[in-house]
MDAnalysis code that builds the backbone (N, CA, C; Angstrom):
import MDAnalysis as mda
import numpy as np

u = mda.Universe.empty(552, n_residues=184, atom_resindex=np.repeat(np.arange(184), 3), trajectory=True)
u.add_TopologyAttr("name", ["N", "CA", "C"] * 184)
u.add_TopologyAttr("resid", np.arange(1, 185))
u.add_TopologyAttr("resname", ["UNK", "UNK", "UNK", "UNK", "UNK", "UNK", "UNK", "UNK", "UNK", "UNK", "UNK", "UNK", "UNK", "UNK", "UNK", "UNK", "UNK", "UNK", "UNK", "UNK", "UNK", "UNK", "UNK", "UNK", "UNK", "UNK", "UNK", "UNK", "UNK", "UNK", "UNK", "UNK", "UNK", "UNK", "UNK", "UNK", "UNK", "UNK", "UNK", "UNK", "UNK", "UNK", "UNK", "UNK", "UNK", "UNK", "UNK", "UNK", "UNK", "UNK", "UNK", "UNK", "UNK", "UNK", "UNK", "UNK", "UNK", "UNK", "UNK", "UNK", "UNK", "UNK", "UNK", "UNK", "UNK", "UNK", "UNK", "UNK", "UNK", "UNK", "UNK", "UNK", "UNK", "UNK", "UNK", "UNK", "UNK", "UNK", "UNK", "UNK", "UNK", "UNK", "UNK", "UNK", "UNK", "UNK", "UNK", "UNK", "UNK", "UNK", "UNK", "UNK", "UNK", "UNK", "UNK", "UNK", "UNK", "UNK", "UNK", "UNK", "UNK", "UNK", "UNK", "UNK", "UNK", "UNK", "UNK", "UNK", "UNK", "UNK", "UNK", "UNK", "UNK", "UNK", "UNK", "UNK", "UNK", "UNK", "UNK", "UNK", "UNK", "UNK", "UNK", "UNK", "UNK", "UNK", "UNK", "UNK", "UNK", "UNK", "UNK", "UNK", "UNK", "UNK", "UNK", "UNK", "UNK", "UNK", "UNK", "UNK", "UNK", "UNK", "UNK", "UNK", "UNK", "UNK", "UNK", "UNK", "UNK", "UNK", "UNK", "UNK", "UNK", "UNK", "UNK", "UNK", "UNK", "UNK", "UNK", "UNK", "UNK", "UNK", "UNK", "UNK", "UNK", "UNK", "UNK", "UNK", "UNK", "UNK", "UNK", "UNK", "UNK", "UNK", "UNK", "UNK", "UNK", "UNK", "UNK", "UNK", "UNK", "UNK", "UNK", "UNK"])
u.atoms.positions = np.array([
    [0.841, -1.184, 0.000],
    [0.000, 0.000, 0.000],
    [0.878, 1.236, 0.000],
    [0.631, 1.971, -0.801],
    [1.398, 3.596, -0.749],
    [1.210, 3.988, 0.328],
    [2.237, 4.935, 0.380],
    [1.881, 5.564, 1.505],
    [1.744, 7.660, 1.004],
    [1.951, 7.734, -0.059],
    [1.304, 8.898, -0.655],
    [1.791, 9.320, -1.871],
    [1.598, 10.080, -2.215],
    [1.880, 10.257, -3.606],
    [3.166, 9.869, -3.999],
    [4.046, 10.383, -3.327],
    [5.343, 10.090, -3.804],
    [6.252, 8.658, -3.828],
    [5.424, 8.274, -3.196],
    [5.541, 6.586, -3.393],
    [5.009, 5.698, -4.564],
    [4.451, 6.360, -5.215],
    [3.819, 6.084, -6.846],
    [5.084, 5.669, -7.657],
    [4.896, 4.559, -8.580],
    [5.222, 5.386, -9.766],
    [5.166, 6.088, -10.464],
    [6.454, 6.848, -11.406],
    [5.901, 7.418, -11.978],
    [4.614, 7.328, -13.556],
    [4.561, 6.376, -13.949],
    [3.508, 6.181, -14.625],
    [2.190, 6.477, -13.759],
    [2.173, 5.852, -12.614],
    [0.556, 5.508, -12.280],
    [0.426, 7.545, -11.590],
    [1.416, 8.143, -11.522],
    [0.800, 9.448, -11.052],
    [0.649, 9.915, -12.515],
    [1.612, 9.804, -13.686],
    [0.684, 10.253, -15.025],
    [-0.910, 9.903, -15.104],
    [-0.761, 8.505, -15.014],
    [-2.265, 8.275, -15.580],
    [-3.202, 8.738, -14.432],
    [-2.670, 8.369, -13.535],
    [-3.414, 9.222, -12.279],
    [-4.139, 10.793, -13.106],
    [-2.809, 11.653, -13.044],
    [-3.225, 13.172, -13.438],
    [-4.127, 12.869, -14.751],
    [-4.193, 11.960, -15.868],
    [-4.798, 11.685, -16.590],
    [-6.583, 11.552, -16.511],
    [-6.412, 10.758, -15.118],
    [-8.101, 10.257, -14.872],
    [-8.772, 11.696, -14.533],
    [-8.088, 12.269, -13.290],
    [-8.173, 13.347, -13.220],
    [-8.313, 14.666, -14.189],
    [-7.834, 14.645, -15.414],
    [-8.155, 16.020, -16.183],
    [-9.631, 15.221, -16.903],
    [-9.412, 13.761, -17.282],
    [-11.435, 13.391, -17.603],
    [-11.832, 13.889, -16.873],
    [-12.034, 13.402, -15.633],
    [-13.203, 13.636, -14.833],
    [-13.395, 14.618, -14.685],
    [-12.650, 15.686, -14.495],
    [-12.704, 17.263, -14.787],
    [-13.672, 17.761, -15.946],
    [-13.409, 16.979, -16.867],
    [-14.409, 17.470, -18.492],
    [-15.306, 17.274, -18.064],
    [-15.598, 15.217, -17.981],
    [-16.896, 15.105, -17.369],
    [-17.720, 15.885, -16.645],
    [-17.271, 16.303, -15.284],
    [-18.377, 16.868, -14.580],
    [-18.448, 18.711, -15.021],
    [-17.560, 18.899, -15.958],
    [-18.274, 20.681, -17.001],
    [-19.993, 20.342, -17.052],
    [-20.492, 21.438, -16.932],
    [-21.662, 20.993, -17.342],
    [-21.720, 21.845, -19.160],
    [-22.042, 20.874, -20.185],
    [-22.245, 21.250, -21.450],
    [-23.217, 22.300, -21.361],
    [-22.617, 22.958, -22.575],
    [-23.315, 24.181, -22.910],
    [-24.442, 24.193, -23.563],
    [-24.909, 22.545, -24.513],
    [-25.836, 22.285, -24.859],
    [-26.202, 21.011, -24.855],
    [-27.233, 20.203, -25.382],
    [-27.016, 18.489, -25.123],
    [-26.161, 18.238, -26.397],
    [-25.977, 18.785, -27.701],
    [-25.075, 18.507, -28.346],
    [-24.157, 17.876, -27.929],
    [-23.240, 18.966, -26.609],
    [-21.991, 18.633, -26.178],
    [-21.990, 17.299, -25.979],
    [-22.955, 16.557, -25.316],
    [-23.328, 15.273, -24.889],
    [-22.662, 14.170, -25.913],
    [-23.440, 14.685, -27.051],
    [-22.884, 13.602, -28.164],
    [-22.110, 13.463, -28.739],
    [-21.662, 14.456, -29.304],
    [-20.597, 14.879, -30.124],
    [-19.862, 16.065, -29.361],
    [-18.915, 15.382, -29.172],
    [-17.751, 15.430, -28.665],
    [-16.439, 16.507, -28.969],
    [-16.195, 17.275, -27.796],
    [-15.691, 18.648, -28.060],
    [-14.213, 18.218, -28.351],
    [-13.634, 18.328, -29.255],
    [-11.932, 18.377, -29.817],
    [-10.923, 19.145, -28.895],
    [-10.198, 18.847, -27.610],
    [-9.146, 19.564, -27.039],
    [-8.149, 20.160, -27.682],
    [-7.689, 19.932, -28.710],
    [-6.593, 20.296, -29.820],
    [-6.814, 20.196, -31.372],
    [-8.192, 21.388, -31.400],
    [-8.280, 21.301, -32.914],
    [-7.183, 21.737, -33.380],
    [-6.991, 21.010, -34.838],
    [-5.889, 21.223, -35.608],
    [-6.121, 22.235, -36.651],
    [-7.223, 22.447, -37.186],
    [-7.922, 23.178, -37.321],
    [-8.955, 23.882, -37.643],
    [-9.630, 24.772, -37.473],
    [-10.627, 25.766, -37.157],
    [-11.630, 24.824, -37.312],
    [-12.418, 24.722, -36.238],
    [-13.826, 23.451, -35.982],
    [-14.785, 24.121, -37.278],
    [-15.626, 23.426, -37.696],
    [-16.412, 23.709, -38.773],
    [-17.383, 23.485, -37.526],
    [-18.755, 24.136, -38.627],
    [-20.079, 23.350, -38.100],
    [-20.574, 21.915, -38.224],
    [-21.110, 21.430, -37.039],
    [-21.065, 20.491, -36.748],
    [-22.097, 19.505, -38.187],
    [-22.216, 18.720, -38.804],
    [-22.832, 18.539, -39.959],
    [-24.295, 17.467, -39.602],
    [-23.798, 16.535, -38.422],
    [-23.686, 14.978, -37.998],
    [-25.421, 15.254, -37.693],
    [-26.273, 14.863, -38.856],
    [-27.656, 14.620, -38.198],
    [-28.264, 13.355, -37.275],
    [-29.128, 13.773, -36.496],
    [-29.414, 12.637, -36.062],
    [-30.245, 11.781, -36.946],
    [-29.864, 10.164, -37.039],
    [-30.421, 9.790, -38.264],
    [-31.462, 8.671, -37.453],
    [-32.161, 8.636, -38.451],
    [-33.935, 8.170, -38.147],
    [-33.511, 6.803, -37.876],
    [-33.893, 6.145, -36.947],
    [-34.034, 4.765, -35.885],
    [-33.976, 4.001, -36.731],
    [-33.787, 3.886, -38.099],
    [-33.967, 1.914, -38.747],
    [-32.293, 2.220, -39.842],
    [-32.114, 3.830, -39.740],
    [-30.754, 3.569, -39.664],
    [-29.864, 3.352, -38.670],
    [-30.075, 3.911, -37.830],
    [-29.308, 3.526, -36.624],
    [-29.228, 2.076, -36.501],
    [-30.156, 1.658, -36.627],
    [-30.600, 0.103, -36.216],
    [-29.611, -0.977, -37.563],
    [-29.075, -0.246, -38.441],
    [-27.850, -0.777, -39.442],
    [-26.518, -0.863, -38.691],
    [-26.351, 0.157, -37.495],
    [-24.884, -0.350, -37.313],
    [-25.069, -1.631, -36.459],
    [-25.974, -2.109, -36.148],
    [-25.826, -3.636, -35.420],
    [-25.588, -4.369, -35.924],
    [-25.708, -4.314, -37.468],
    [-24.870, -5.212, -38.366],
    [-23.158, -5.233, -38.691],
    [-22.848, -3.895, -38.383],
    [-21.087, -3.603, -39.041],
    [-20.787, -2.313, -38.154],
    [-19.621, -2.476, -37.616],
    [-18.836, -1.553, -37.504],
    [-18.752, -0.532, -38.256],
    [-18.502, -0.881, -39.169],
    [-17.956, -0.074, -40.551],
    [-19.064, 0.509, -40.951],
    [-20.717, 0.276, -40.984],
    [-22.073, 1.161, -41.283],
    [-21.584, 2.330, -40.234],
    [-21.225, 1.692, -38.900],
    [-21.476, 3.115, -37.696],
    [-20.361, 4.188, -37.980],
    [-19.215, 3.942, -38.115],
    [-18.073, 3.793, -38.617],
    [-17.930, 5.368, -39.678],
    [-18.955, 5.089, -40.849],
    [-19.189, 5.778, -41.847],
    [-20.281, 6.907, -41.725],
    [-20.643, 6.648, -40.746],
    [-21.907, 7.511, -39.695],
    [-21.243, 8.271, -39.257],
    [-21.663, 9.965, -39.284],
    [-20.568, 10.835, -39.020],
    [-21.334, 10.767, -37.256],
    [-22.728, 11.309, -37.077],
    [-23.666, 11.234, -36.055],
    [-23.491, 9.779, -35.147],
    [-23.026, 8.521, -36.090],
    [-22.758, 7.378, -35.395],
    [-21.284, 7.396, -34.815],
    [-20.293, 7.510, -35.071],
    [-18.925, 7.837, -34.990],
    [-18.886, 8.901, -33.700],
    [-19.370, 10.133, -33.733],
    [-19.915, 10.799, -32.810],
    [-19.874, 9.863, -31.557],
    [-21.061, 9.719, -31.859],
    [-21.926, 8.995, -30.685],
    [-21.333, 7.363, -29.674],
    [-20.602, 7.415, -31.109],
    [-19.943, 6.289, -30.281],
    [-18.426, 6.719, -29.728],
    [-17.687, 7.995, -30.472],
    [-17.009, 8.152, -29.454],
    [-17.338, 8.768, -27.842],
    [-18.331, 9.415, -27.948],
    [-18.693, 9.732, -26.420],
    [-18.771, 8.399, -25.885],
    [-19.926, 7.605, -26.035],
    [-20.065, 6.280, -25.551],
    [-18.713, 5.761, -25.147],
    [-17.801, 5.765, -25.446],
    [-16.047, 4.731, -24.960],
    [-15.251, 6.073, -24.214],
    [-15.280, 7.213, -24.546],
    [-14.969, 8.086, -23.391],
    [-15.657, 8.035, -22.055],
    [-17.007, 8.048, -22.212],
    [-17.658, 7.725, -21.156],
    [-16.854, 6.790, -20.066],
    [-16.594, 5.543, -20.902],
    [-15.823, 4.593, -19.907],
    [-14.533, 4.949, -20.447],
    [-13.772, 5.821, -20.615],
    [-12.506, 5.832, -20.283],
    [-12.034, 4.349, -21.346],
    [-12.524, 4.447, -22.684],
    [-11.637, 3.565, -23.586],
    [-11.712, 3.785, -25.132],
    [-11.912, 4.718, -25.099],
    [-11.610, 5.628, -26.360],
    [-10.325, 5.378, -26.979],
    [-9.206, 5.055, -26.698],
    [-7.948, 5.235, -26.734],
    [-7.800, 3.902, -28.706],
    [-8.773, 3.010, -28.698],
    [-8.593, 2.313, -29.914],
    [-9.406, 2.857, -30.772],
    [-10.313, 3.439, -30.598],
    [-11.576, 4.606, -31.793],
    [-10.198, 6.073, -32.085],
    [-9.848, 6.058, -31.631],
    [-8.742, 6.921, -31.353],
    [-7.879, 7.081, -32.536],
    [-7.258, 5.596, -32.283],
    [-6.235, 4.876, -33.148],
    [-6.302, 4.879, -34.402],
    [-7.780, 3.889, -34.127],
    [-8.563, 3.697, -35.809],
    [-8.486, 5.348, -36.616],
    [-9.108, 6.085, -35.979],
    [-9.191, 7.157, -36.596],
    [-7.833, 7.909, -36.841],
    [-6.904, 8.365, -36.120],
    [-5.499, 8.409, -36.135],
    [-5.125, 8.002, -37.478],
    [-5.618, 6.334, -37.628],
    [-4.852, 5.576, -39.133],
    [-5.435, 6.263, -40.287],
    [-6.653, 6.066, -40.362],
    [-7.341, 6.523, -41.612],
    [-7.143, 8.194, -42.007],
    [-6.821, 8.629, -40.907],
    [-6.225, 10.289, -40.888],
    [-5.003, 10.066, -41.837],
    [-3.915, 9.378, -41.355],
    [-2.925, 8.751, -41.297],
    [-2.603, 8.624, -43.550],
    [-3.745, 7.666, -43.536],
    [-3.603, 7.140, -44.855],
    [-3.885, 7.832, -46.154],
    [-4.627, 9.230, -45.691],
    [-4.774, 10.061, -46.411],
    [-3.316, 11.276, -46.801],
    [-2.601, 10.958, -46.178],
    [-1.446, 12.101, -46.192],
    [-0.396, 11.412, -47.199],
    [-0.243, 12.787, -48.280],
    [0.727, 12.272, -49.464],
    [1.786, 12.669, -48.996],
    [2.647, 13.943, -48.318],
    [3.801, 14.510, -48.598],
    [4.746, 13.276, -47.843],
    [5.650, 12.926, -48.355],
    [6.689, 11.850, -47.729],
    [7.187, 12.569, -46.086],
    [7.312, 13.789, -46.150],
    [7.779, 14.328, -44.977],
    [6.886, 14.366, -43.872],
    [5.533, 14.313, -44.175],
    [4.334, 14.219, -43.425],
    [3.639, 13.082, -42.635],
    [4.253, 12.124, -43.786],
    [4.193, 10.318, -43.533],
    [5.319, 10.118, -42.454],
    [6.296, 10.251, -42.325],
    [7.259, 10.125, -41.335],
    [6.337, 10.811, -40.166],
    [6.349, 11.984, -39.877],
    [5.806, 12.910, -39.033],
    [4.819, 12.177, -38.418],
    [3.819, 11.968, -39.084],
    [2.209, 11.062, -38.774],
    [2.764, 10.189, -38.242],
    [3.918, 9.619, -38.629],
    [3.808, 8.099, -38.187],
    [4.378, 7.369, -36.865],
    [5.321, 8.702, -36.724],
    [6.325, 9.131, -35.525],
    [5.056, 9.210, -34.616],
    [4.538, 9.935, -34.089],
    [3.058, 10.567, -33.649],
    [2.235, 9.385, -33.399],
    [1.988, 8.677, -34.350],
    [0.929, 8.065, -34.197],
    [1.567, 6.806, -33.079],
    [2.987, 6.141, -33.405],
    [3.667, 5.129, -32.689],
    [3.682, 5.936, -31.265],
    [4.092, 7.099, -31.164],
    [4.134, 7.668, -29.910],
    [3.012, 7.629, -28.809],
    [1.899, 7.931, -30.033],
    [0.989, 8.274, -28.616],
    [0.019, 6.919, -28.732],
    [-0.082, 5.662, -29.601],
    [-0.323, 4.739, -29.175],
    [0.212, 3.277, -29.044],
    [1.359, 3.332, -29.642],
    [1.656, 2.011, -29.865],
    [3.074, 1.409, -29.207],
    [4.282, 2.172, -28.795],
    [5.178, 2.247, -27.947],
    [4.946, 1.996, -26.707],
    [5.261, 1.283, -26.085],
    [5.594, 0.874, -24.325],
    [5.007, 1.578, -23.631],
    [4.084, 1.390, -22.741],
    [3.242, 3.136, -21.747],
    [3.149, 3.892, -22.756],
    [2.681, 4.200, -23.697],
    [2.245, 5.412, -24.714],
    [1.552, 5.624, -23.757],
    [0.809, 7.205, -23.738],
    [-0.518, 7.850, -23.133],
    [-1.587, 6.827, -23.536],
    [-1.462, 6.207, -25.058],
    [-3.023, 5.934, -25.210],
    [-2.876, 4.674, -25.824],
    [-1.615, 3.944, -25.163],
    [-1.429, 2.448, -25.844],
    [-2.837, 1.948, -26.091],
    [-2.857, 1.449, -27.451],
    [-3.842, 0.025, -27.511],
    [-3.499, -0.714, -27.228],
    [-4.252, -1.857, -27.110],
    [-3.829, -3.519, -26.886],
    [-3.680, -4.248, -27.526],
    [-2.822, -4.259, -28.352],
    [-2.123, -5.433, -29.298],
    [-1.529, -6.499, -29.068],
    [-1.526, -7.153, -30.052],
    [-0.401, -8.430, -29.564],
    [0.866, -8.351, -29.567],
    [1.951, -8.619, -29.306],
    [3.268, -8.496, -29.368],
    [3.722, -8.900, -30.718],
    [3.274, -9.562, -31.403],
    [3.356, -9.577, -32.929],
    [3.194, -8.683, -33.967],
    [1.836, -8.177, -33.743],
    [1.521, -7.599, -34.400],
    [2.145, -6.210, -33.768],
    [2.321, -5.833, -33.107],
    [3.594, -4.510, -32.551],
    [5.239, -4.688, -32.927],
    [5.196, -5.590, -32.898],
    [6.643, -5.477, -33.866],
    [6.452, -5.378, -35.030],
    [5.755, -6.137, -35.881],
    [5.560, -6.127, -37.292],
    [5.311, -4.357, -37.339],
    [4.649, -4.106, -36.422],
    [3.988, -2.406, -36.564],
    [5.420, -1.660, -36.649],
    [6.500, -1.999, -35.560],
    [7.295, -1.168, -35.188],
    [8.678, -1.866, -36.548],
    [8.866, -2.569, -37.368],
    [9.340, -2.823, -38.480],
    [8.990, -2.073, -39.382],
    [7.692, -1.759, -39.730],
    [7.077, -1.251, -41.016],
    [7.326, 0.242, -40.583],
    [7.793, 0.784, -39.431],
    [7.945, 2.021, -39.530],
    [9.333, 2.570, -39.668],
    [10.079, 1.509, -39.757],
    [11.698, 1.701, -40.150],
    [11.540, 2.388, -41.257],
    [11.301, 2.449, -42.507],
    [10.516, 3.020, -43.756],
    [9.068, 3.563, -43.933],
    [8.783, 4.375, -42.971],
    [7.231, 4.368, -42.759],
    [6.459, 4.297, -44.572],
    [5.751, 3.897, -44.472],
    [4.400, 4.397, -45.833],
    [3.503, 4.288, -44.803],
    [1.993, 4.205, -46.265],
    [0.799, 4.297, -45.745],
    [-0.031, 3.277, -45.517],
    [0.780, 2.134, -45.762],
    [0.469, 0.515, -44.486],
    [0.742, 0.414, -43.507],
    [1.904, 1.195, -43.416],
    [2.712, 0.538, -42.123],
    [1.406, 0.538, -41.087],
    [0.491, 0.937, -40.946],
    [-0.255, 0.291, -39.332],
    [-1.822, -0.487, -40.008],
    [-1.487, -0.774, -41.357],
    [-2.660, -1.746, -41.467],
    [-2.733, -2.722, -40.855],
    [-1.808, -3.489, -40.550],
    [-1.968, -4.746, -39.739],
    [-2.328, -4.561, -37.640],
    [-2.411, -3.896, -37.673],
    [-2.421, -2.729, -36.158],
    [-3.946, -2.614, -35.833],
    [-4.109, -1.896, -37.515],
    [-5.491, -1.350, -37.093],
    [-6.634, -2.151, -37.747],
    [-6.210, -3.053, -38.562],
    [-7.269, -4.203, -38.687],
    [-7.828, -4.881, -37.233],
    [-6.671, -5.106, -36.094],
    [-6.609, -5.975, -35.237],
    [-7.305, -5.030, -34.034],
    [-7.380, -3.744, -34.088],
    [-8.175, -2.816, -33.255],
    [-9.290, -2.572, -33.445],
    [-9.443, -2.684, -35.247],
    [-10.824, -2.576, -35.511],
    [-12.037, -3.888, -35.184],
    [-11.268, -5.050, -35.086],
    [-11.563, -6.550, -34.896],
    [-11.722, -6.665, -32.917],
    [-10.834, -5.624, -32.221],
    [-11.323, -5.663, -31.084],
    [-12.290, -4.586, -30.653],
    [-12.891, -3.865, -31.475],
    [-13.799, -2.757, -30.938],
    [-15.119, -3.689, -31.490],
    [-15.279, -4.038, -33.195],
    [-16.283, -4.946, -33.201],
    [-16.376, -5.949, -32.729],
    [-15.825, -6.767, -31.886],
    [-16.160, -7.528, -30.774],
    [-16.658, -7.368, -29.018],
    [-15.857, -6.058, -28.784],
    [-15.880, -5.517, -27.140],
    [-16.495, -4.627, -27.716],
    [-16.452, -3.358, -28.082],
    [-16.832, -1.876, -27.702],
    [-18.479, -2.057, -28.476],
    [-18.637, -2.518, -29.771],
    [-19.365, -2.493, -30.405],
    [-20.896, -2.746, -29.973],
    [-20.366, -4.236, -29.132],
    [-21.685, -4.481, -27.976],
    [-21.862, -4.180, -27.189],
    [-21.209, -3.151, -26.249],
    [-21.380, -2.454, -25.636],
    [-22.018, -1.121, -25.214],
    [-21.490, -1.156, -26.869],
    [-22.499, 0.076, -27.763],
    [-23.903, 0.304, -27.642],
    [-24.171, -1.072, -28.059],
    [-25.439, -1.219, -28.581],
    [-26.306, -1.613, -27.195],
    [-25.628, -1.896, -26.170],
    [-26.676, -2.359, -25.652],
    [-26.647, -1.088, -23.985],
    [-26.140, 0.068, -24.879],
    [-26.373, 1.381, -24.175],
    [-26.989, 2.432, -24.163],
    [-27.510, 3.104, -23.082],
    [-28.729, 4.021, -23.164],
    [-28.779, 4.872, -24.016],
    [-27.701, 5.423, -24.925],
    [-27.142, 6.306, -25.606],
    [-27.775, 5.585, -27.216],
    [-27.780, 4.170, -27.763],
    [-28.073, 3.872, -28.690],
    [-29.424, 3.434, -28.495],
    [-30.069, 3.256, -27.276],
    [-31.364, 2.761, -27.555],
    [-32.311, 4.131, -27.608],
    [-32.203, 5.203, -26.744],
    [-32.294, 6.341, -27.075],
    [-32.485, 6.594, -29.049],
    [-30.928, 6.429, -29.264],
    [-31.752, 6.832, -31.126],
    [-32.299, 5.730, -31.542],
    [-32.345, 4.979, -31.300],
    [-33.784, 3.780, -31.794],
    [-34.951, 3.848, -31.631],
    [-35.416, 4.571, -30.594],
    [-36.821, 4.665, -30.430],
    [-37.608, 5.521, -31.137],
])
């Protein structure tokens, strides 16, 4: 048992200060129920547009129980489901996913390095802030393909994140007040 802070490691007082700046957001009270759903950006990159993401009528919604990839493509679903995994504090692989596909769109060679540096940093390296959970295989293969980065190097990464959110997060999803709400 600690005996106070300074008896921590130092990781667990990071993530410590970590839980701590959520729960801080959390209990803001939003400025509208928007805020609720769609989800305010700490570090726009830049200048936030208007928000586009309609709420879509209950027998679409009722499509992402079939695929990831329907909700996925859902700007209002995507939304909604990132609040939903912030909520519990596991956002960190919706994160990722999105990170990559950010990721795969960037032509300049100097930019691809940059992204890719970034992206290994803040999830895929040893204690990253926002490690995912990979296999040790598939993290080396990750951390090989970035010796030469391109715009694969984390396909095999993020297939295997996208394969653990549609298994864990996905049903979790669905069987939360937040999605039965747009179903009705």
């Amino acid at each position: 048992m600690c005996k106070g802070l300074a008896a921590l490691p130092h990781s667990c007082l990071e993530r410590a200060k970590e839980i701590k700046i959520k729960l801080g957001t959390l209990l803001q009270k939003p400025d509208s129920a928007v805020d609720l759903v769609i989800p305010y950006n700490e570090k726009p990159e830049k200048p936030a547009k208007p928000a586009k993401a309609q709420k879509p009528p209950p027998g679409e919604a009722l499509q992402w129980r079939d695929s990831l990839d329907k909700l996925l493509q859902n700007n209002y679903g995507l939304a909604s489901f990132q609040s939903f995994l912030k909520s519990e504090f596991s956002e960190e692989n919706l994160e990722f996913w999105m990170a990559c596909e950010d990721f795969k769109k960037t032509r300049s060679p100097d930019k691809i390095a940059e992204k890719a540096k970034k992206i290994y940093e803040e999830f895929i390296r040893a204690e990253a802030p926002k490690e995912v959970n990979i296999d040790h295989v598939t993290k080396d293969l990750t951390v090989k393909n970035l010796v030469e980065p391109s715009l694969s190097s984390f396909d095999v990464a993020q297939r295997r994140v996208h394969a653990l959110m549609e298994k864990d997060s996905l049903p979790r999803f669905l069987r939360s007040e937040l999605f039965q709400e747009l179903v009705k």
